[in-house]
C-alpha positions in Angstrom: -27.7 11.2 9.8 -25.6 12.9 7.0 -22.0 11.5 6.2 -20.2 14.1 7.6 -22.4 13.9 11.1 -21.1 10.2 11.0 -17.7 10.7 10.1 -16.7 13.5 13.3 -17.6 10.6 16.0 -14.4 9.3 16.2 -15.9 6.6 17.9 -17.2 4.7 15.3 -13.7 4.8 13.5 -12.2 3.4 16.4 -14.8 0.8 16.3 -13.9 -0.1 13.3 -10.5 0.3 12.3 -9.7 -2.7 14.3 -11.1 -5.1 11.9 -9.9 -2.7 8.9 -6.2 -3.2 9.1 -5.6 -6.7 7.6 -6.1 -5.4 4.4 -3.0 -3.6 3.6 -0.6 -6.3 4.3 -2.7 -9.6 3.8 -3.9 -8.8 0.5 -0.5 -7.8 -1.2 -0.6 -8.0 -5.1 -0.2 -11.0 -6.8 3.0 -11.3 -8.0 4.3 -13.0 -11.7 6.8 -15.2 -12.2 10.5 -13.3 -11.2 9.4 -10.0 -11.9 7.2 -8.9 -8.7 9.0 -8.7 -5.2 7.5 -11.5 -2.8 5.3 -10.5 -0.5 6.8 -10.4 3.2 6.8 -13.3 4.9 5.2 -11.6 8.1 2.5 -9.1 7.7 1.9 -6.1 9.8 -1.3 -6.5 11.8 -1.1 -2.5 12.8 -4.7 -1.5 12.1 -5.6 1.3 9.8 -5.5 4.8 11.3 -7.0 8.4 9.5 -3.7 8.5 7.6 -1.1 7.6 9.7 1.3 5.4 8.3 2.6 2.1 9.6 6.3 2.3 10.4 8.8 2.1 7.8 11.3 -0.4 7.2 14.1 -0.4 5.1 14.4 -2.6 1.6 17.5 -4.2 0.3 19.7 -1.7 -1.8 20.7 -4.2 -3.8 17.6 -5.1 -5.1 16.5 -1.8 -5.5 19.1 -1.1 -7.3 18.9 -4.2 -9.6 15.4 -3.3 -10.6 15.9 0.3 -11.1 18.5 -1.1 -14.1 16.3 -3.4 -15.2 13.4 -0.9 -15.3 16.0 1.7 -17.2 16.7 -1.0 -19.7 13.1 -1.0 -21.1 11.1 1.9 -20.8 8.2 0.0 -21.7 8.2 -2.9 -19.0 5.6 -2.7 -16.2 6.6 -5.7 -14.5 10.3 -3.8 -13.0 8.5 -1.1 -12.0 5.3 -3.2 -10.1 8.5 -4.7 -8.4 9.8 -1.6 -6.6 6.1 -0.5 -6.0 5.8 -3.3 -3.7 9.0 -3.0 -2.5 8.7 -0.2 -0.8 4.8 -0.7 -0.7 5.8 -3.7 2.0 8.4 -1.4 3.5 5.8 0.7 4.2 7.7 3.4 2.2 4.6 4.9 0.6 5.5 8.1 -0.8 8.6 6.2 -2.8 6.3 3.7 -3.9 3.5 6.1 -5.3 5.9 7.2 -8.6 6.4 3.5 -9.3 3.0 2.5 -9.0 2.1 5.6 -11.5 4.6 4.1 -13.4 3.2 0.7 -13.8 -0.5 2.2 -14.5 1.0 4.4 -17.0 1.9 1.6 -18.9 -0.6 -0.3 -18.1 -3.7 0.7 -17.0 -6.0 -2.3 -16.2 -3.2 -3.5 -13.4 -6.0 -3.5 -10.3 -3.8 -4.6 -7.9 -1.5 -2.1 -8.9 -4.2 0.6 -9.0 -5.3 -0.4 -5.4 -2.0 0.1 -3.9 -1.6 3.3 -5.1 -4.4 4.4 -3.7 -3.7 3.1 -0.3 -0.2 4.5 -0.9 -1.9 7.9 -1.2 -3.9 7.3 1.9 -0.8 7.0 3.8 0.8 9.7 2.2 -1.9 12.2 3.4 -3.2 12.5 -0.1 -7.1 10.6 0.6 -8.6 12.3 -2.4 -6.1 11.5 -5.2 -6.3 7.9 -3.3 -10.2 7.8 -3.9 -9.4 8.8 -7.9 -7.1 5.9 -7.9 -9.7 3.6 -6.3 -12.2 4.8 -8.6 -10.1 4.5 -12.1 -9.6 0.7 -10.9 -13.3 0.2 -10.3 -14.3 1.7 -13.6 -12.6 -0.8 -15.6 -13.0 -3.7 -12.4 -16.3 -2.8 -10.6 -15.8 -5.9 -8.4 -12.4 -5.9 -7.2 -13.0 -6.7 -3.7 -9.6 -5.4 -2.2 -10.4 -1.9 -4.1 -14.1 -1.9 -2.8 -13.2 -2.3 0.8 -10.0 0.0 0.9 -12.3 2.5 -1.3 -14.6 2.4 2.2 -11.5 2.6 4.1 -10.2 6.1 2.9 -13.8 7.5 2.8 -14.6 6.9 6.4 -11.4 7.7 7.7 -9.8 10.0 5.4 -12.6 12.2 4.0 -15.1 11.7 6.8 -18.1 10.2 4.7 -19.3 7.4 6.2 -22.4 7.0 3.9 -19.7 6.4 1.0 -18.0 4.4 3.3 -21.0 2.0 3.4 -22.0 2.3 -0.1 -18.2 0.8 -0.6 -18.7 -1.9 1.9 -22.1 -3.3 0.7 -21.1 -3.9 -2.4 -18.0 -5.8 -1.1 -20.5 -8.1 0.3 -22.6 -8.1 -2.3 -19.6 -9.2 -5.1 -17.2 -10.9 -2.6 -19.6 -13.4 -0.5 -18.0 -15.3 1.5 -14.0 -13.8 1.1 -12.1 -12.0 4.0 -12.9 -8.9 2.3 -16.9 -9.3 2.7 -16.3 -10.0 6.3 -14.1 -6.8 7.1 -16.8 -5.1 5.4 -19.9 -6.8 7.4 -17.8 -6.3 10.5 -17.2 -2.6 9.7 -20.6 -1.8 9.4 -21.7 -3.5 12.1 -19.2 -1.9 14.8 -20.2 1.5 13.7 -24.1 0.7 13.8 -23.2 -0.9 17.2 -21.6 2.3 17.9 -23.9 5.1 16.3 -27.3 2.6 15.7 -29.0 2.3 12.5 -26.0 1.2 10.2 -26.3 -2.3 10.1 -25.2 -5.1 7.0 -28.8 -6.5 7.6 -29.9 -5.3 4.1 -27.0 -7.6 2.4 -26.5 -11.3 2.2 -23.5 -12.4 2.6 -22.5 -16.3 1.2 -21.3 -19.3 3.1 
């Protein structure tokens, strides 16, 4: 069954998302020392839809403001600009966190967790292509970022319809991750939507202890 055939049974989406949505707000960024905003202290469990954002919050002026100044200070500082991007990344504020997050790769390219959150960023903001380029420029430099690899499956199934790719993505979070929460959203992807269409199974790959 071609990707596309897979990816118009909403079914199998449904199946899945449910064990999907955990990854936007458990695996926030890692955040340095004073310079990226801490992550919330309660995460949304609202699972991933086909591109339909969370609800927003709203984020503290204040500290928006007093990172915008610190960011306009020096030009050349990622860390500022990271901040905001999970700022409103956490507020569920996408489309104001995408320019900060291009920001941050701009200056520094090899940020994966930054690179991952704009790509779900872009997911959210309706934009599931230009998400799949930001997944892929983090994986070309960080083949086995786990968070990447299993959002990258994410936006294919449920953005562009491709569930093949979507799988692809998956196995090879098992394959690199054994054993993390990330191999088992995959496993449990796959296996919901072979439970729901038959013959897409994890069988194929071993997952660790």
């Amino acid at each position: 069954m071609s990707g596309r055939e897979w990816g118009v049974l909403g079914v199998a989406a449904a199946a899945s998302v449910a064990v999907m949505g955990w990854i936007i707000w458990s695996e926030q960024p890692p955040a340095p020392p004073a310079a990226r905003e801490p992550a919330a202290e309660e995460r949304s469990s609202t699972a991933l839809g086909a591109g339909s954002a969370p609800e927003a919050t709203e984020v503290d002026p204040a500290r928006v403001a007093t990172l915008e100044e610190t960011a306009a200070a020096d030009a050349d500082d990622p860390l500022p600009r990271a901040a905001l991007g999970d700022l409103y990344f956490n507020a569920r504020q996408f489309s104001a966190a995408i320019p900060w997050y291009e920001e941050v790769l701009a200056l520094d390219p090899a940020d994966a967790d930054a690179g991952a959150s704009l790509g779900v960023s872009y997911f959210y903001d309706g934009q599931a292509e230009r998400a799949v380029e930001a997944f892929e420029r983090v994986l070309a430099a960080n083949p086995e970022h786990p968070r990447t690899l299993l959002s990258l499956g994410i936006v294919k199934a449920f953005g562009l319809q491709d569930l093949d790719g979507a799988r692809e993505a998956w196995e090879q979070v098992i394959a690199v991750a054994p054993g993390t929460p990330e191999s088992g959203a995959a496993r449990d992807a796959i296996e919901r939507m072979g439970a729901a269409h038959g013959g897409l199974d994890a069988s194929g790959a071993a997952d660790g202890p």
